[in-house]
C-alpha positions as CSV (number, residue, x, y, z in Angstrom):
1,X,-30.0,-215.3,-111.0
2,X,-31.3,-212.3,-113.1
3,X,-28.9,-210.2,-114.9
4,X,-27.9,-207.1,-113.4
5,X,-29.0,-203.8,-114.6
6,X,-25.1,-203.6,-116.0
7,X,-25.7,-206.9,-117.7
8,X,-22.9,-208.8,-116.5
9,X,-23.7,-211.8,-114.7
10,X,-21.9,-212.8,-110.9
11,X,-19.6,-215.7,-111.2
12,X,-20.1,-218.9,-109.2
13,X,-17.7,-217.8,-106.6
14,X,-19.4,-214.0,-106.2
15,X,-22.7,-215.8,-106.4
16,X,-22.3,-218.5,-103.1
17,X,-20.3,-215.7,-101.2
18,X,-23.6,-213.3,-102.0
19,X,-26.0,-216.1,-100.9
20,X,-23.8,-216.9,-98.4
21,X,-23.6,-220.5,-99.4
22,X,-20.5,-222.8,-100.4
23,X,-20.0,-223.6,-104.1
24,X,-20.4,-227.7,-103.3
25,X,-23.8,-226.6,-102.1
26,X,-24.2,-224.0,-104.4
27,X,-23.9,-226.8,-107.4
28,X,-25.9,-229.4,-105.8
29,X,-29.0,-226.8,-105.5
30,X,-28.5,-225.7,-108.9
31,X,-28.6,-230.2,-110.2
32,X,-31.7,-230.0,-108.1
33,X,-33.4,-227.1,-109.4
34,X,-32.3,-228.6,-113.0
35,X,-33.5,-232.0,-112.4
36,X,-37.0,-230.9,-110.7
37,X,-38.0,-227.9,-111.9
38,X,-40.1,-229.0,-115.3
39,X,-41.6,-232.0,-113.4
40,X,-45.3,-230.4,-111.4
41,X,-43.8,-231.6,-107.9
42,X,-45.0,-229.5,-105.3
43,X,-42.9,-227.6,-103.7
44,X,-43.8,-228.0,-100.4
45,X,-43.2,-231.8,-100.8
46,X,-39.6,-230.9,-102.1
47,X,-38.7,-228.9,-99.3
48,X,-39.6,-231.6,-96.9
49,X,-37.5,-234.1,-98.3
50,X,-34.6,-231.7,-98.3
51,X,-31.9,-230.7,-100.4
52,X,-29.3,-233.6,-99.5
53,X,-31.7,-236.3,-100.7
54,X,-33.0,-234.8,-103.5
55,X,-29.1,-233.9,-104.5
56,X,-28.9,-237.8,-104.6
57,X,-31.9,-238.2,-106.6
58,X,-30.7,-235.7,-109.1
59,X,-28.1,-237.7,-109.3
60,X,-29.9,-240.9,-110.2
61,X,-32.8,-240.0,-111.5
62,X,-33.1,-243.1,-113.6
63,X,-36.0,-244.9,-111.0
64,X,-38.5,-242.2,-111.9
65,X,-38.8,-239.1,-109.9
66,X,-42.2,-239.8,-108.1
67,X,-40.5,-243.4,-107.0
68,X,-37.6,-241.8,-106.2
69,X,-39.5,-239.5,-103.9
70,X,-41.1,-242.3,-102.2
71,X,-38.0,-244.0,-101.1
72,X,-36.2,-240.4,-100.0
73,X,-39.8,-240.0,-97.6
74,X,-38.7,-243.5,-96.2
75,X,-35.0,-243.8,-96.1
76,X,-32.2,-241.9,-94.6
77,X,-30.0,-240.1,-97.2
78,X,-27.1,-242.3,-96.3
79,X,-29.5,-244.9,-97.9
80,X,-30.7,-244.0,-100.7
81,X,-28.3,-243.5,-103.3
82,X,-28.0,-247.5,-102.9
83,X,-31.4,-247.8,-103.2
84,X,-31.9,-245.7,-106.2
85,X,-29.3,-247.7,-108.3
86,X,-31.2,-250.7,-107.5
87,X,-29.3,-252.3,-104.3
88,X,-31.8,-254.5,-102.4
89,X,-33.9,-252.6,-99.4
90,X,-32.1,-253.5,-95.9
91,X,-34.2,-254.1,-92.9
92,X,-34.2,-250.3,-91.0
93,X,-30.9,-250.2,-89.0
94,X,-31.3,-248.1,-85.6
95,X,-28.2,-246.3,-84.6
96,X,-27.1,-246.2,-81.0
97,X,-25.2,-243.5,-79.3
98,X,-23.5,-244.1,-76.2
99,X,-21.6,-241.3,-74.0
100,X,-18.7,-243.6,-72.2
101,X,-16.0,-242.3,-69.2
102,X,-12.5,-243.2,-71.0
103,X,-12.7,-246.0,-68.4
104,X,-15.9,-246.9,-69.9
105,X,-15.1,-247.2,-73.5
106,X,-11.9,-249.2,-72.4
107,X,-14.0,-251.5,-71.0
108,X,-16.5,-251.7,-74.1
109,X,-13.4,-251.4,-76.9
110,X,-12.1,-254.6,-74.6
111,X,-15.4,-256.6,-75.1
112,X,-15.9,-255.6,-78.5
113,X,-12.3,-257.3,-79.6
114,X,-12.4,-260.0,-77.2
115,X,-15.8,-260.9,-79.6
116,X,-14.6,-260.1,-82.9
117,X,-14.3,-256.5,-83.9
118,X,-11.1,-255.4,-85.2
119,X,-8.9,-252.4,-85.6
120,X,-7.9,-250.9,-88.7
121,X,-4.4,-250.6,-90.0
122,X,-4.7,-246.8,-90.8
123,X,-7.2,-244.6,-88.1
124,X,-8.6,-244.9,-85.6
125,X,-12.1,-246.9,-83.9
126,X,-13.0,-250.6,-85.3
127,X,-14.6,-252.6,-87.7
128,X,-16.8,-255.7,-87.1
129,X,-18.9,-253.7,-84.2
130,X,-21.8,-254.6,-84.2
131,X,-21.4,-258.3,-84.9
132,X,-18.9,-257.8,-82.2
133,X,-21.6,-256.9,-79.8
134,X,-24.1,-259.3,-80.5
135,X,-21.7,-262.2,-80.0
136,X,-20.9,-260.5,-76.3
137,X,-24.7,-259.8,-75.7
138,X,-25.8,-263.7,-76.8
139,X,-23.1,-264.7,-74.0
C-alpha cells in the first residue's frame, strides 16, 4: 500500500479492516504477491487458480512455480500441498453428499459399523467410512 500523504503507513490490523479482509487472509495474499510477483505469470492464469492454492504454492515453492501451477490446475487445494512436497499422485477421489432423515442416517451409521467403520474416542462421526461402505456394497 502507498504511503499516505502524512507519510505514516496503516498497520496490518488498520490495513485488513480497510480492505475489509482478515489478517490470516491478509498475510496469505501478501506470501502470494511476494512469491509471484517477479516471476512473468499472467495474471489472468493466477486469478484462476485462486488465492488458497497459490497460498500453498507459496508455501512450497520448491517444485518450480510453472510445475506447481500445473498440479494446482489439476488438483483440489486439499491436495496439493502433499503433492508439492513430493507425496505420490492418488487416483482422483469423488466426494459424495448425501442428505439423510435422522432415521436415515441411523440406518446408514448402523451399516457403516456393522462393516468396519468406527467411532472416535473424542467427536463426533466415524472413521473407516468408506472402506466401511464398500464392504456393505460388495455384500
Amino acid at each position: 500500500m502507498p504511503k499516505p500523504p502524512d507519510g505514516d503507513r496503516p498497520t496490518l490490523d488498520e490495513f485488513a479492516s480497510r480492505v475489509k479482509l482478515s489478517r490470516r487472509t491478509l498475510c496469505y495474499l501478501l506470501k502470494v504477491w511476494q512469491a509471484f510477483s517477479d516471476l512473468g505469470i499472467p495474471r489472468d492464469r493466477l486469478v484462476r487458480t485462486g488465492w488458497t492454492k497459490l497460498a500453498a504454492i507459496a508455501e512450497n515453492l520448491e517444485a518450480g512455480a510453472e510445475e506447481a501451477l500445473a498440479l494446482a490446475e489439476t488438483y483440489t487445494a486439499k491436495e496439493l500441498p502433499a503433492l508439492l512436497k513430493g507425496a505420490p499422485r492418488k487416483a482422483k477421489a469423488r466426494t459424495v453428499l448425501l442428505r439423510l432423515t435422522p432415521r436415515q442416517y441411523d440406518q446408514f451409521e448402523a451399516v457403516l459399523l456393522a462393516n468396519g467403520a468406527r467411532r472416535p474416542k473424542r467427536g463426533r462421526g466415524l472413521s473407516g467410512k468408506e472402506k466401511a461402505l464398500m464392504k456393505a456394497l460388495a455384500q
